[in-house]
C-alpha positions in Angstrom: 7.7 -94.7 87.2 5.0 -92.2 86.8 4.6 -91.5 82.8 5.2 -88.1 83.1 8.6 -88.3 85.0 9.6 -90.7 82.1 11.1 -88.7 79.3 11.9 -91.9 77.0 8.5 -92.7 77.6 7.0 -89.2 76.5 9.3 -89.1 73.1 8.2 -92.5 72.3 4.5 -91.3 72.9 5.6 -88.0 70.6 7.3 -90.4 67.6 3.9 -92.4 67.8 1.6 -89.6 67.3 3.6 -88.1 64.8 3.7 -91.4 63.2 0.0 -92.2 62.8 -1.1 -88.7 62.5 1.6 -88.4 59.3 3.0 -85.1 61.3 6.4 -83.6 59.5 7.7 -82.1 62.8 10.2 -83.2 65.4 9.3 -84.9 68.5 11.4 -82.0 70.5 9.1 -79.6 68.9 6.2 -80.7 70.7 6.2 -79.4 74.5 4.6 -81.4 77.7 2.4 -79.7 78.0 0.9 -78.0 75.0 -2.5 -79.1 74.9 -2.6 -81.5 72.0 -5.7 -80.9 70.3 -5.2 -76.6 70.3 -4.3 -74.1 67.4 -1.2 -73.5 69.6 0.3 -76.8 69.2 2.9 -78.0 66.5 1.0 -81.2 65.8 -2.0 -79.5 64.5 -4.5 -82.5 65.1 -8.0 -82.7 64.6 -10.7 -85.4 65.6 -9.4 -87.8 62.9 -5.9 -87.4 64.0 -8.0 -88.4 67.6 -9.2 -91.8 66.7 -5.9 -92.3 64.7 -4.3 -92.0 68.0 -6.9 -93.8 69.6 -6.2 -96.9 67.6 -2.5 -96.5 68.0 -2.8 -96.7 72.0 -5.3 -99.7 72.2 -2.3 -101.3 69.5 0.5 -100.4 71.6 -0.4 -100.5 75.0 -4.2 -101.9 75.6 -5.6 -98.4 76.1 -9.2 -99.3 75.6 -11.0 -95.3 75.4 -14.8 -95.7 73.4 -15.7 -92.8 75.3 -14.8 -89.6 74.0 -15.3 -87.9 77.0 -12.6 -90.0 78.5 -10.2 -89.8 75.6 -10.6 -86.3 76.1 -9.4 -86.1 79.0 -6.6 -88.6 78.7 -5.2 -86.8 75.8 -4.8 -83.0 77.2 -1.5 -83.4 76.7 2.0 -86.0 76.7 2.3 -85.7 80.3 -1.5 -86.4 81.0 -1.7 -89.4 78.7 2.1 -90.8 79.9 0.2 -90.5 83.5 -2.8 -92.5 82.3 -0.9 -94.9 80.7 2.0 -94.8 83.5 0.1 -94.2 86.2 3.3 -95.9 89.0 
């Protein structure tokens, strides 16, 4: 199943972000498709918060990003990085 079509699989991307990043919010009050590293999201992350996350992935699921540039793009939001992790 595509990442984004998997709603167990975006919470459980939500509780781990929350998790590492030490975030005192909700999963549910994150949306889809706020865009993750923006004043307008709930999680209020910065670039630490970004190689916390980082870390996390490679952990959890073999998500090797060294490139910024890529991470950047992975992480626009839950539904783009549930696709790049979930791609089928």
């Amino acid at each position: 199943m595509i990442g984004s079509k998997d709603d167990n699989f975006k919470k459980e991307l939500k509780e781990l972000i929350i998790e590492e990043c030490d975030k005192d919010i909700e999963a549910s009050d994150i949306n889809d498709d706020d865009i993750l590293f923006s004043d307008e999201c709930a999680l209020e992350l910065d670039s630490m918060d970004a190689l916390q996350i980082s870390m996390a992935l490679q952990k959890e699921y073999g998500i090797e990003a060294n490139d910024s540039k890529k991470l950047r793009k992975i992480m626009v939001s839950i539904n783009t990085l549930a696709d790049y992790i979930q791609p089928e």
